[in-house]
C-alpha positions as CSV (number, residue, x, y, z in Angstrom):
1,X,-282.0,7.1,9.7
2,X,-281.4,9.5,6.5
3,X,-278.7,7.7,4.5
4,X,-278.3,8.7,0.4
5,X,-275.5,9.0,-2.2
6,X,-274.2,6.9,-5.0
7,X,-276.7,4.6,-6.6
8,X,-273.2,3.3,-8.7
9,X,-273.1,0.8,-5.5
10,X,-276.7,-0.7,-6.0
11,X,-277.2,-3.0,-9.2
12,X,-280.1,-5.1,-9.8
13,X,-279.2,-8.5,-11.2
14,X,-282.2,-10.9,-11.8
15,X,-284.7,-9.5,-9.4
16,X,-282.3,-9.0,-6.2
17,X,-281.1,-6.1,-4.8
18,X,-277.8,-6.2,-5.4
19,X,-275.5,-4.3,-2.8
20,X,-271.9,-4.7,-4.7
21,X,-269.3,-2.4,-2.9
22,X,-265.9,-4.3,-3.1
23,X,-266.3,-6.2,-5.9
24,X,-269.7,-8.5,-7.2
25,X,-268.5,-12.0,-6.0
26,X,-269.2,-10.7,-2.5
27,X,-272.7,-10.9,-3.1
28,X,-275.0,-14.0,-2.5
29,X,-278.2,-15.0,-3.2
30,X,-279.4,-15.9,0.6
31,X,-278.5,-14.5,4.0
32,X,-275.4,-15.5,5.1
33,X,-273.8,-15.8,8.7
34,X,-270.3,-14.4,9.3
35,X,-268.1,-15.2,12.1
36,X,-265.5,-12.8,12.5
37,X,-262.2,-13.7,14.8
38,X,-260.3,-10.8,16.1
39,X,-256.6,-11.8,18.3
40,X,-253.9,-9.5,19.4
41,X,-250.1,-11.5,18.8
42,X,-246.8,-10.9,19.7
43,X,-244.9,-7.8,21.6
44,X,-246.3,-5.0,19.0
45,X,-249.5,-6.4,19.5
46,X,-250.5,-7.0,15.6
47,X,-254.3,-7.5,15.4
48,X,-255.3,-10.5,13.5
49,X,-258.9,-11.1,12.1
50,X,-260.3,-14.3,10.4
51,X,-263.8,-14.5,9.0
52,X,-265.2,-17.7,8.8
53,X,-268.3,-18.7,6.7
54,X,-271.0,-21.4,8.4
55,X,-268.8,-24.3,7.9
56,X,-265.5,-22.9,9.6
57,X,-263.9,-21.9,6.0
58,X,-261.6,-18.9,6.0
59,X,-263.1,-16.0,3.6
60,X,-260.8,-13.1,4.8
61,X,-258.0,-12.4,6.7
62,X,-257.1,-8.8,7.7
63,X,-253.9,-7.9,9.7
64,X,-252.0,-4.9,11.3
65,X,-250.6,-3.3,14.3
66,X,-252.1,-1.4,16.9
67,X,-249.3,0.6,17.8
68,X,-248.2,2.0,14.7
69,X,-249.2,6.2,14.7
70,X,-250.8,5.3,11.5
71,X,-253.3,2.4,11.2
72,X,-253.2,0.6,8.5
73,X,-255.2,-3.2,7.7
74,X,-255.3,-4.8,4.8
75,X,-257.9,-7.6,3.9
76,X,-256.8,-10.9,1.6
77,X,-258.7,-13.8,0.7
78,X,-257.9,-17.1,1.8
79,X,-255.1,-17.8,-0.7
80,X,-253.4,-14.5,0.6
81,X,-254.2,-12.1,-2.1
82,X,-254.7,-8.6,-0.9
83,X,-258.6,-7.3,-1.9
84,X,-258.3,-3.6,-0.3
85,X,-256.2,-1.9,2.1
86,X,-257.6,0.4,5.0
87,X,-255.6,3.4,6.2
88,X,-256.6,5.6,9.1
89,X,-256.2,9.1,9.1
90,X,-256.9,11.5,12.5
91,X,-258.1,14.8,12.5
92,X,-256.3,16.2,15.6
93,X,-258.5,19.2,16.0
94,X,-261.5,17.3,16.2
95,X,-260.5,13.9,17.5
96,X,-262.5,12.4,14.5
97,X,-260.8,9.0,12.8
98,X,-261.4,8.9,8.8
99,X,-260.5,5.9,7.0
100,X,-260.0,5.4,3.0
101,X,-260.2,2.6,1.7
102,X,-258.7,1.4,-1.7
103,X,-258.7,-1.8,-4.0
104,X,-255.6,-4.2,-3.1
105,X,-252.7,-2.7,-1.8
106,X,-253.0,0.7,-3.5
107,X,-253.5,4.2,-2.3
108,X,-254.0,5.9,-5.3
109,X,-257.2,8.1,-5.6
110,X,-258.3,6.5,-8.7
111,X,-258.8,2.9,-6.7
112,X,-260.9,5.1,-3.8
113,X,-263.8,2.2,-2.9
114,X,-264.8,4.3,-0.4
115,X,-264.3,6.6,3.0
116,X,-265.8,6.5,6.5
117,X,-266.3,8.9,9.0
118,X,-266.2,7.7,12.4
119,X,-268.3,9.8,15.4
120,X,-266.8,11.6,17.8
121,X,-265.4,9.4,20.6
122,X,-267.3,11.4,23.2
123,X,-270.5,10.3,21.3
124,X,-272.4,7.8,23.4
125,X,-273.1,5.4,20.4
126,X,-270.6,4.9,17.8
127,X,-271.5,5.5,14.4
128,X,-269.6,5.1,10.7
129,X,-271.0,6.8,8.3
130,X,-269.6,5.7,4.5
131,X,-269.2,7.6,1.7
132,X,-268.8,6.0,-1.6
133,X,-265.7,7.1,-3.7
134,X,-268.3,9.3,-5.8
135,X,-269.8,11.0,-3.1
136,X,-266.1,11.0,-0.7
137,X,-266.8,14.6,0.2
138,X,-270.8,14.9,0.3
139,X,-272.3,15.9,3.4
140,X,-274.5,12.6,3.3
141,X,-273.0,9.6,3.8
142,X,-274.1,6.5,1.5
143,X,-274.3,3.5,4.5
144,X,-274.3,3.9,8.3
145,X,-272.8,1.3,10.6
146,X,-274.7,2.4,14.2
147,X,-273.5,1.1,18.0
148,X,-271.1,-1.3,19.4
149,X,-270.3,-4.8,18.8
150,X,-269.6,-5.3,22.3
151,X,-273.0,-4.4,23.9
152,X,-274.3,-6.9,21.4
153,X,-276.5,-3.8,19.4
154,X,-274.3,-3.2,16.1
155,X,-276.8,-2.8,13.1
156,X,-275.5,-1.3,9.4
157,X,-278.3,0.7,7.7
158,X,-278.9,2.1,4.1
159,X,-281.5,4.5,4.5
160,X,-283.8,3.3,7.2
161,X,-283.0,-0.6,6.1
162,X,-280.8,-2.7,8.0
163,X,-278.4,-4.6,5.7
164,X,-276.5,-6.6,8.6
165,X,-276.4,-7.0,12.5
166,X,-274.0,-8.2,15.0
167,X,-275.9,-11.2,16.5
168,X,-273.4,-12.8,18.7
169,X,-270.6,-12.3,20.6
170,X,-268.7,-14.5,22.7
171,X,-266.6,-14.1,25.1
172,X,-269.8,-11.5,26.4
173,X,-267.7,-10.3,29.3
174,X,-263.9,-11.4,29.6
175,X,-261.9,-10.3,26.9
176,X,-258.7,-10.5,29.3
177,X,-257.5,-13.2,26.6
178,X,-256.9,-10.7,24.1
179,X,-259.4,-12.6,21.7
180,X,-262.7,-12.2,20.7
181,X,-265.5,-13.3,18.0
182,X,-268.5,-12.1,16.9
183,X,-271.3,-13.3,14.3
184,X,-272.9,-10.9,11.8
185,X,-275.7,-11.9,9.7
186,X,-275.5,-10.5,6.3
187,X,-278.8,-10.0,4.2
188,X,-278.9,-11.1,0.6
189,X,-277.4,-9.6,-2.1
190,X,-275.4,-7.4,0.8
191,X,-271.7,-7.4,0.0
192,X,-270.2,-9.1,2.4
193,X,-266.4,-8.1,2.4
194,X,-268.0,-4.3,2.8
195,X,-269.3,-5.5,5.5
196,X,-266.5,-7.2,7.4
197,X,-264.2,-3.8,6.5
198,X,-266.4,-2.0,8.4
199,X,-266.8,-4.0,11.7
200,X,-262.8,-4.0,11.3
201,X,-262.7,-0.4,11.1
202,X,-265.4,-0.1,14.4
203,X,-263.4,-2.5,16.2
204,X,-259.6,-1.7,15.4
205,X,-259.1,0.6,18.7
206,X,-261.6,-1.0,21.2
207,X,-258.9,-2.0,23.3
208,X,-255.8,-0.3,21.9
């Protein structure tokens, strides 16, 4: 898997690959397990996402509609302050979603963290491919986030390494509850609330 683009994204901080997207905080010194909630509420169907670390403690919540033409999520900690905001944007001619996504609520191009591509939804495994704010409009993207969530194969590469991996998820085969959870484990140094925007971004219109 060929992957390139902005080193600005990669810091070295004594002796560990640091992988600081969102902001440096997100990175930790170990592994770390994720467990990422996802529930549909109320009549307009607003999607609701909770990551939990190890111990049950909220990290992030992200919220937004399904219905709206326009998808839009946007990602706060757990005292409610926004971190970045996701907006969807559809090229009709070739069915492709593209998402930008900026620091807190803003959508102004000099808060860009960074874009993804997602594959075409006739493509038999789903791919993102992210492009740092630097690199929004090279040809090569910076990260790839490859397959589904739901078959239990979801693995997010830069270059040929994989960074994180859907390990779990539960319920396997009955989502008629309108929930679902699944568990990511996050290598060290990886930033970790890069990696939660992107399974929301894969997962946003599974069902909707």
């Amino acid at each position: 898997m060929e992957a390139s683009g902005s080193e600005s994204a990669l810091e070295v901080a004594e002796g560990l690959s640091k992988m600081s997207v969102v902001d440096d905080s997100f990175c930790v010194t170990s592994p770390t397990e994720i467990t990422v909630r996802k529930k549909y509420c109320g009549v307009f169907l607003k999607q609701r996402y909770k990551a939990l670390d190890v111990n049950g403690n909220l990290l992030f919540q992200v919220d937004g509609s399904s219905l709206d033409v326009r998808k839009k999520r946007i990602m706060r900690d757990a005292a409610g302050s926004p971190i970045l905001t996701m907006r969807e944007k559809i090229n009709l001619k070739s069915l492709r979603h593209r998402w930008m996504v900026h620091k807190g609520r803003s959508s102004e191009e000099k808060d860009l963290i960074f874009g993804v591509q997602r594959s075409h939804p006739l493509d038999m495994k789903p791919r993102l491919d992210v492009f740092m704010a630097t690199n929004i409009n090279e040809a090569i993207s910076s990260f790839q986030l490859v397959g589904s969530h739901i078959e239990n194969s979801c693995k997010v590469y830069k270059g040929d390494t994989v960074i994180a991996e859907v390990i779990d998820v539960y319920p396997r085969n009955n989502f008629s509850n309108w929930t679902e959870s699944f568990r990511v484990k996050i290598n060290a140094g990886v930033d970790y609330a890069f990696i939660v925007a992107l399974l929301v971004i894969l997962t946003v219109n599974d069902y909707i």
